[in-house]
C-alpha positions as CSV (number, residue, x, y, z in Angstrom):
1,X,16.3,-18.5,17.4
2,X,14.0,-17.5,14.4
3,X,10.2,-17.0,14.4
4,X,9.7,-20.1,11.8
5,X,11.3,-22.3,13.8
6,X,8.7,-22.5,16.5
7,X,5.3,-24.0,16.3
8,X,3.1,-21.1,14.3
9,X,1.3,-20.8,17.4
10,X,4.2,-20.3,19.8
11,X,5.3,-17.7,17.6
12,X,2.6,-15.9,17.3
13,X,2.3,-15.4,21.1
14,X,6.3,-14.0,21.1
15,X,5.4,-11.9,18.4
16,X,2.4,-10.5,20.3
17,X,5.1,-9.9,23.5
18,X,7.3,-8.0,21.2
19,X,4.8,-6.1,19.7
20,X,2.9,-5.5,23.8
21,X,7.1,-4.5,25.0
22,X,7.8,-2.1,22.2
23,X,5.0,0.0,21.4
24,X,2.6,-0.2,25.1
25,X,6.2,-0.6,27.2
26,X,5.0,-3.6,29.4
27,X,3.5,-7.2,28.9
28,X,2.7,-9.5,31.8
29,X,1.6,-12.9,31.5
30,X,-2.0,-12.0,32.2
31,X,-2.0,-10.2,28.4
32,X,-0.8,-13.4,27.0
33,X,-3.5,-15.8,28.7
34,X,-6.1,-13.1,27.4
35,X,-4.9,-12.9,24.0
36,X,-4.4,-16.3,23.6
37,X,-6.8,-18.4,26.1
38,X,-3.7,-20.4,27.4
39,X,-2.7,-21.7,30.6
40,X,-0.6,-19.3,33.0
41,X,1.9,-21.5,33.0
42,X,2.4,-21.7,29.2
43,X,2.5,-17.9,29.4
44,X,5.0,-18.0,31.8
45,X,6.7,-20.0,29.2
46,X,6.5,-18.3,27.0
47,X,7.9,-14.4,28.5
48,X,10.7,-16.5,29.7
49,X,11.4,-18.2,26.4
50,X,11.4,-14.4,24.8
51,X,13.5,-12.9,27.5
52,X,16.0,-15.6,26.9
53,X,16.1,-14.9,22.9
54,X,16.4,-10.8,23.1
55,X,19.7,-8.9,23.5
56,X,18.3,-6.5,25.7
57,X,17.8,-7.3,29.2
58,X,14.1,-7.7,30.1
59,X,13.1,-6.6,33.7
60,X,9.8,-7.2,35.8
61,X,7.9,-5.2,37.5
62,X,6.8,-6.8,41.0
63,X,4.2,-3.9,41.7
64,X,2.6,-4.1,38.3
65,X,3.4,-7.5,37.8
66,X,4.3,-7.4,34.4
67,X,8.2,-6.9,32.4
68,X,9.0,-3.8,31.0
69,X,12.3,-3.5,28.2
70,X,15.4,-1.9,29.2
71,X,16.5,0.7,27.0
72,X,17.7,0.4,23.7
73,X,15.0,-2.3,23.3
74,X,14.7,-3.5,19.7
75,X,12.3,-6.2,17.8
76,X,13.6,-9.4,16.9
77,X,11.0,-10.7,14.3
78,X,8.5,-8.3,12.7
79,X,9.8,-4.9,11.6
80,X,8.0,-2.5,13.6
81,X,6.1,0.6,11.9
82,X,3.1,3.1,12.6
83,X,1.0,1.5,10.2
84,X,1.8,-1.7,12.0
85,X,0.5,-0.5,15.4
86,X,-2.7,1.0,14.1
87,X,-2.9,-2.7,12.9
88,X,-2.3,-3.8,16.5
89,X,-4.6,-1.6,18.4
90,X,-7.9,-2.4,16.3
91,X,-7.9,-5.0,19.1
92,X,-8.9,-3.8,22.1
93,X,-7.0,-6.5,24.4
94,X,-3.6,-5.0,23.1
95,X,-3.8,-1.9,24.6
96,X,-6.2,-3.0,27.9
97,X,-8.3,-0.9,26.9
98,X,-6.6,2.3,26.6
99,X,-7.2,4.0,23.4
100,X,-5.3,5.8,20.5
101,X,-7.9,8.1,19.1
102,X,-7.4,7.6,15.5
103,X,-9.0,8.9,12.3
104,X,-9.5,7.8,9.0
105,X,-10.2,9.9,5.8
106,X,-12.5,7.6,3.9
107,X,-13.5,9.5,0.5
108,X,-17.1,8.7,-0.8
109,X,-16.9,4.8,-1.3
110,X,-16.5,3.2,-5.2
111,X,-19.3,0.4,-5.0
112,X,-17.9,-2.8,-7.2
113,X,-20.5,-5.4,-7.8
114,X,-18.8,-8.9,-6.2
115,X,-20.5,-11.1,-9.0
116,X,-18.5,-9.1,-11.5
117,X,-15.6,-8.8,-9.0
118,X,-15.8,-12.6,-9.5
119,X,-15.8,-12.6,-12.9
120,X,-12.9,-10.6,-13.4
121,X,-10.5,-12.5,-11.0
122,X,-11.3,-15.9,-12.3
123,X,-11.0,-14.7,-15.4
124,X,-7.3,-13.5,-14.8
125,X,-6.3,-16.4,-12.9
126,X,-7.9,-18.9,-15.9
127,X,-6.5,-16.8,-18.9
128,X,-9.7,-15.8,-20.1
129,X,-11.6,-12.8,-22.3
130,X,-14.4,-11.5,-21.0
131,X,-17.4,-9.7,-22.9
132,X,-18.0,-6.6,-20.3
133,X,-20.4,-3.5,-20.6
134,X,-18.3,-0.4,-19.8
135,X,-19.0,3.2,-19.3
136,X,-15.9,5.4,-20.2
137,X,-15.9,8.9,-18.7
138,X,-15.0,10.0,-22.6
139,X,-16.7,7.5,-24.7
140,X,-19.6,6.4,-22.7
141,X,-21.3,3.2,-22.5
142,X,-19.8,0.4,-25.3
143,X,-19.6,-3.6,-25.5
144,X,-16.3,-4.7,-25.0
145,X,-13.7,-8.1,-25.3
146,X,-11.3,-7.1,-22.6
147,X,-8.7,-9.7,-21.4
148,X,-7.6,-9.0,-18.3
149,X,-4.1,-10.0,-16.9
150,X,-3.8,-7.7,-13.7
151,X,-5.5,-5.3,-10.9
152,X,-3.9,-2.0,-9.6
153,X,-4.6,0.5,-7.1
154,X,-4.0,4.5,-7.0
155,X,-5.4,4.2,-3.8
156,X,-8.6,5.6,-4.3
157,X,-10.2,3.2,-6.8
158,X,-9.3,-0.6,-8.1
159,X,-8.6,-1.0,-12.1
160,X,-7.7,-3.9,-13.9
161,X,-5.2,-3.8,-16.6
162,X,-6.4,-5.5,-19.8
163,X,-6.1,-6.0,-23.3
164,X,-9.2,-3.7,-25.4
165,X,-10.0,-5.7,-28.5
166,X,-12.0,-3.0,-29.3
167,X,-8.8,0.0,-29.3
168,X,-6.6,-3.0,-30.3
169,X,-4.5,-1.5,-27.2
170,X,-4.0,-2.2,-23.3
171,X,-6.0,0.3,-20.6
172,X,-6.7,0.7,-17.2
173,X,-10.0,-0.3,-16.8
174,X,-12.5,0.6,-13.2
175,X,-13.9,-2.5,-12.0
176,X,-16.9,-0.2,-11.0
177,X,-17.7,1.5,-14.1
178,X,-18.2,-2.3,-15.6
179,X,-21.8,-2.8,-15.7
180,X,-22.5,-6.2,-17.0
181,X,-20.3,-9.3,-17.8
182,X,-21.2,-11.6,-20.7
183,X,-19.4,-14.0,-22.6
184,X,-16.3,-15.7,-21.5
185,X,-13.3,-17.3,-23.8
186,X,-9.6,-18.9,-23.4
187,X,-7.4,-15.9,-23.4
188,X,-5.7,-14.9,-26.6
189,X,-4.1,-11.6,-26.3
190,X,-0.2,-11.9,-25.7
191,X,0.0,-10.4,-22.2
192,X,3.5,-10.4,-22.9
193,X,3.1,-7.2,-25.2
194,X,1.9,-5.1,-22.4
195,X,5.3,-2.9,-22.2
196,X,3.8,-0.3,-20.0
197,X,2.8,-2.8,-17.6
198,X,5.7,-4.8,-17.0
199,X,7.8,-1.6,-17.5
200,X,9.9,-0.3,-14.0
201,X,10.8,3.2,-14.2
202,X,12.9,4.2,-11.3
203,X,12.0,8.0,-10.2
204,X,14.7,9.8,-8.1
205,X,12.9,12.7,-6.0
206,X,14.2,14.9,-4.1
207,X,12.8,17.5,-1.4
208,X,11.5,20.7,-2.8
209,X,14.5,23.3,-3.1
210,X,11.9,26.0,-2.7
211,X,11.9,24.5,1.0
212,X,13.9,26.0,3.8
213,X,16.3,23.7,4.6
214,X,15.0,22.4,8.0
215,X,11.6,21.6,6.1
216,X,13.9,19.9,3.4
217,X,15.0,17.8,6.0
218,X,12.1,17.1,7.5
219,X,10.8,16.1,4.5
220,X,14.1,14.0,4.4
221,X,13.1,11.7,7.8
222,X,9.5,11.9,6.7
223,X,10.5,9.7,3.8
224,X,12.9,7.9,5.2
225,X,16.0,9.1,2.8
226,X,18.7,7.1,2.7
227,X,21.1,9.3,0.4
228,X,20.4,12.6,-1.6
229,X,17.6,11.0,-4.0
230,X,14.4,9.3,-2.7
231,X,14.3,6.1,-5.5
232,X,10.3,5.2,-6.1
233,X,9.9,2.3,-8.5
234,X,6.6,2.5,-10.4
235,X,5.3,1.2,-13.6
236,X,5.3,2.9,-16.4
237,X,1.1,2.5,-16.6
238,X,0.9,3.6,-13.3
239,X,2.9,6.8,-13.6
240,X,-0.3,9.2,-14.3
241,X,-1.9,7.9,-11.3
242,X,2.0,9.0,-9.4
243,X,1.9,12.2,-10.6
244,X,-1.9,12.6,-9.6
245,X,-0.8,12.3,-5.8
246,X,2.3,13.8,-5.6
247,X,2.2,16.5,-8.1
248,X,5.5,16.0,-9.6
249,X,5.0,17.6,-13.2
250,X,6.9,21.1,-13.5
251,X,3.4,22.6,-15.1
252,X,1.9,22.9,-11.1
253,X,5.0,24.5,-10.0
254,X,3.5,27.9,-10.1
255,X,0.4,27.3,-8.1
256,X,0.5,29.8,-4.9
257,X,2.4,27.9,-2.4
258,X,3.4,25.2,-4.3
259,X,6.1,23.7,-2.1
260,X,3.9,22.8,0.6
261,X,1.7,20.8,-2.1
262,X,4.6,19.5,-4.0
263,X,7.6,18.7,-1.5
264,X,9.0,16.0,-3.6
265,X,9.7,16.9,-6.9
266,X,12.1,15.1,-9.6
267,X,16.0,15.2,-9.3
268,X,15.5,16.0,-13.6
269,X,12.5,17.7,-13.5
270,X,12.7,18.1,-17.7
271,X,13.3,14.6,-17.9
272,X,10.2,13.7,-15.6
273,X,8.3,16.1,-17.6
274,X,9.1,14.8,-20.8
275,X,8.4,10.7,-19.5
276,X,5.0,12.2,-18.1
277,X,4.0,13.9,-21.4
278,X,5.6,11.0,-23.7
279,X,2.8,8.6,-21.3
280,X,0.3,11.0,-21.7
281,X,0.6,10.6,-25.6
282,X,-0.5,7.4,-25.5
283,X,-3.9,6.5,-26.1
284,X,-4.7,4.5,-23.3
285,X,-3.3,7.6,-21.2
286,X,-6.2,9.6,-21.9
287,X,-9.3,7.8,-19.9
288,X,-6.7,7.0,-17.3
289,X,-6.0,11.0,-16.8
290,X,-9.7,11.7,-16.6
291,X,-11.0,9.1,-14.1
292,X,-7.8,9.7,-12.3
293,X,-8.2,13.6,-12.2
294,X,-12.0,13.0,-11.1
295,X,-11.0,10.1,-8.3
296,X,-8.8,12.6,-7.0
297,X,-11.3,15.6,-7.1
């Protein structure tokens, strides 16, 4: 039996007794009616209809009146994960109001104006240039024709990727640092010629060897190796922003305690040095470097 199969409803509620059996340990039909504002007898129905799919006996509890997973219990339908919980237990009813205290690091928040927000999606969804007032960390405040075809994220701020009339050249450009939008016109930039964009690179890294080797393999199953070589696809015009976070360039490796900063580093560290410095040749490398050095400091 297969989650699309079912009624979107139905499977929603099985999904939410999965997700209630693997990480809390228990669900009764009581969590389902509360959840879900259905009958007890459709909850019934539907603990019984979930019992019946799963591999792995699913027992109840008489005293707490709810079933419980033997052992070995493992999800049919979503694939579980931390991040997934934390997900889960923003709603209060999932864990009956027992708590996971859980904190957040929010850096200083990067304000983006929604009208111009607006602008700039709708403009990449219609194929259009927009005129945009932009203030560059090196070049300060300038008029541009940008045509934008794409957003990112380094996880600390949103760019969009677009063709600079101005530079004749595509950049990463911070939504926030646009100030004004102005004229709007059918795109004309060949998208197409964005090489850096649409360009995979596939980084093999590896745990630090300055690591003992229990940390090397606990940085091993924090990763979740599957062979000898972690394999991270990134774009090519996102590489700067890589190297930001993980500190993979060979020119950090003789800060004091380096290792515990940089625990992956490249399998070919020259070769990772040389791709870095190749990117950061480029033109369009060099605002990206400084807004990504300050986002990060």
């Amino acid at each position: 039996m297969g989650e699309y199969e079912l009624p979107r409803s139905q499977a929603e509620r099985l999904q939410f007794i999965e997700d209630r059996l693997f990480w809390v340990g228990r669900v009764g039909s009581a969590n389902v009616r509360k959840r879900f504002e259905v009958s007890k007898a459709q909850a019934a129905q539907d603990i019984a209809r979930y019992r019946q799919a799963q591999t792995v006996a699913i027992l109840y509890e008489p005293k707490l009146k709810t079933f419980v997973p033997a052992a070995h219990f493992e999800p049919l339908y979503a694939r579980q994960s931390l991040e997934r919980f934390l997900g889960l237990a923003e709603r209060e009813d999932f864990t009956e109001g027992q708590v996971v205290d859980f904190a957040v690091l929010q850096p200083p928040g990067r304000k983006v104006d929604l009208h111009i927000a607006q602008t700039l999606v709708r403009a990449i969804l219609r194929e259009e240039e927009v005129e945009v007032d932009y203030v560059s960390i090196s070049s300060g405040l300038r008029r541009r024709w940008l045509a934008p075809h794409a957003m990112a994220s380094d996880g600390m701020r949103v760019h969009i990727r677009a063709y600079d009339y101005g530079a004749a050249r595509f950049s990463d450009f911070v939504t926030g640092r646009i100030q004004d939008t102005h004229a709007i016109r059918p795109r004309r930039a060949d998208i197409a010629k964005d090489v850096a964009w649409f360009d995979i690179l596939n980084l093999e890294l590896m745990p630090n060897p300055h690591l003992p080797r229990d940390r090397r393999e606990a940085v091993r199953r924090d990763y979740g190796f599957q062979g000898e070589v972690l394999v991270v696809p990134v774009r090519r015009a996102m590489l700067i922003y890589l190297n930001t976070r993980l500190l993979l360039h060979s020119e950090l490796a003789a800060m004091p305690h380096a290792e515990v900063y940089r625990q992956l580093v490249p399998q070919d560290q020259a070769a990772f040095d040389a791709l870095l410095d190749s990117v950061r040749g480029e033109p369009s490398a060099r605002d990206m470097e400084t807004g990504s050095v300050a986002a990060m400091s």
